[in-house]
N, C-alpha and C positions, 0 to 999 in steps of 0.2 A: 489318163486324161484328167486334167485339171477340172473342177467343179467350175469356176469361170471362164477356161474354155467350150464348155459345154452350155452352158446357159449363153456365151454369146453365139453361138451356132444357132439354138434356138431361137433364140431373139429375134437375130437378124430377119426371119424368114416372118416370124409372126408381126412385128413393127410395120411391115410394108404392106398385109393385110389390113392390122387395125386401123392404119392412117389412111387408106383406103375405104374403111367402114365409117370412120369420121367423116369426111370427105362426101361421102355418100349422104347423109344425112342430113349434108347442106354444106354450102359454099364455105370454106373458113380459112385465115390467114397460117402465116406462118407460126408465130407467134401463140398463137389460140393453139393450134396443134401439139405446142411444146407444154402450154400448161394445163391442157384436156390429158394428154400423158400423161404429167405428172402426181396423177391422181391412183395413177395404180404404177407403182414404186418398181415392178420390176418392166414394165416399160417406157417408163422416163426416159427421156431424150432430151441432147445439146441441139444447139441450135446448128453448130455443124456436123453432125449427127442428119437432125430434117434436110438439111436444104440441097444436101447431092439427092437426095435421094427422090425427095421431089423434084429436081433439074431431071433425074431419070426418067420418071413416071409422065414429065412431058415430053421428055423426047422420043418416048413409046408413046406417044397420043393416049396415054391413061387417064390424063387430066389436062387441062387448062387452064391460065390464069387471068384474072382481070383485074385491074385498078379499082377500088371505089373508096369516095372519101369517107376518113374518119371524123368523130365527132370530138374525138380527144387529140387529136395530133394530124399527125402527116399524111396522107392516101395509102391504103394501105391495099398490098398485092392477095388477093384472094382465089384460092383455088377450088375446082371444081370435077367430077367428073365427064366423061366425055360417053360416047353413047359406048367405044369399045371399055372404058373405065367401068359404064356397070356391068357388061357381060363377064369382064376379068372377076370383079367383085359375087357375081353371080357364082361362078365356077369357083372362086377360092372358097365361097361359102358352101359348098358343096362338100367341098373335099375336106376342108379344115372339119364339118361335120363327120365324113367315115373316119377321119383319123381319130379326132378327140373321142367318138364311142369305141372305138377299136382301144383304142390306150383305157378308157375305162373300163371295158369286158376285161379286160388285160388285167388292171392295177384288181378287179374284182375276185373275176374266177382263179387267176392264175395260169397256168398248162391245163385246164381242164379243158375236156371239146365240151362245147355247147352246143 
């Protein structure tokens, strides 16, 4: 397996958490999403990249959007979570926690039992 097959597998799976964590922490556009990513380089995202993906996350009621206007341009579309939005976010934080310790006992001890 290719080294950038494998990081896009991972990706895919943790990008839909994070934008969900953003999200969570208050209402934010499209836009804001793509440049709050681009601060940590291995989850940088296009904008067609975000926006199926957010079309997803509303069509499972995970979020919401609403208009409001901007102060520099056009009204811009703002997303939100929804009350199933924090539960999902609850539970992925959960689990994204056993794994990330499991993968650190791991990268740690090795094969040892602990």
């Amino acid at each position: 397996m290719e080294m950038s097959e494998w990081t896009s597998q991972v990706r895919r799976g943790i990008l839909e958490y994070c934008i969900l964590q953003l999200i969570a922490k208050q209402p934010r556009y499209g836009y804001e999403l793509v440049t709050l990513l681009d601060q940590w380089e291995p989850l940088a995202v296009t904008e067609g990249t975000l926006y199926p993906l957010l079309r997803r996350l509303l069509k499972d009621q995970y979020i919401e959007s609403f208009w409001k206007e901007s102060e520099s341009g056009p009204p811009r579309k703002y997303y939100s979570l929804t009350p199933s939005g924090h539960q999902l976010v609850e539970m992925m934080s959960a689990e994204w926690n056993k794994i990330s310790r499991s993968v650190d006992q791991i990268q740690i001890y090795g094969g040892e039992i602990l």
